[in-house]
N, C-alpha and C positions, 0 to 999 in steps of 0.2 A: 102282221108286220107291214109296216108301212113300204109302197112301193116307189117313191121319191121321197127326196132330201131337201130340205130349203137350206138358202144357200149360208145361213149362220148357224144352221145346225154341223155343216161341212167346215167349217171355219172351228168350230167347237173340236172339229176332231172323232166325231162318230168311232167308234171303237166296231169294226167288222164282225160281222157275229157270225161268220163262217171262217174264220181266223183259224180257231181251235180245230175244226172238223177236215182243212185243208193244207193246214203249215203247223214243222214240228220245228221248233226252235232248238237248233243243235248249236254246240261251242268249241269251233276250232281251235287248238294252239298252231300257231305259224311263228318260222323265224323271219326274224328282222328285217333281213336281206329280201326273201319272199315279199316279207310284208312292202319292203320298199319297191318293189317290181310292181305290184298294184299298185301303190300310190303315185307311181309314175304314169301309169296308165290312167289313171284315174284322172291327173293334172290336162292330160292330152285329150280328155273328153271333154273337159269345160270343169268351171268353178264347181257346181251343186254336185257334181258324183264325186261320191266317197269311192276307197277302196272297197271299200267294203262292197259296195252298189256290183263293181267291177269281180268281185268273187262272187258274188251270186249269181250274175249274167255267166260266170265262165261253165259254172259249176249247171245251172239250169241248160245250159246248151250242152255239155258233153253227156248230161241225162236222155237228152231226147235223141242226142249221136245213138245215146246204149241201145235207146227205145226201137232205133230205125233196127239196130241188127240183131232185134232178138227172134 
């Protein structure tokens, strides 16, 4: 496995090959209203974050809150 990237090979989009082995792609329903409370937050962070961006950062921090008090 190679151990650098050239830089249009990153541009290409390299597909992470520890993707699979580290991240499980789960699919939340949320309502509306929720969903509008991130995308506010999300407007208050700058242009490029999504809500979406904004439920993972919440959701990755109250993981490692759990982590501290186990």
């Amino acid at each position: 496995m190679k151990a650098e990237f050239t830089l249009d090979e990153l541009k290409r989009g390299i597909k992470n090959p520890f993707y699979e082995k580290l991240n499980r792609e789960v699919i939340v329903s949320i309502r509306h209203e929720d969903y509008a409370v991130f995308s506010d937050v999300a407007k208050l962070n700058g242009e490029k974050v999504t809500p979406e961006d904004v439920m993972r950062r919440c959701l990755a921090d109250y993981a490692k809150l759990l982590q501290e008090h186990e």
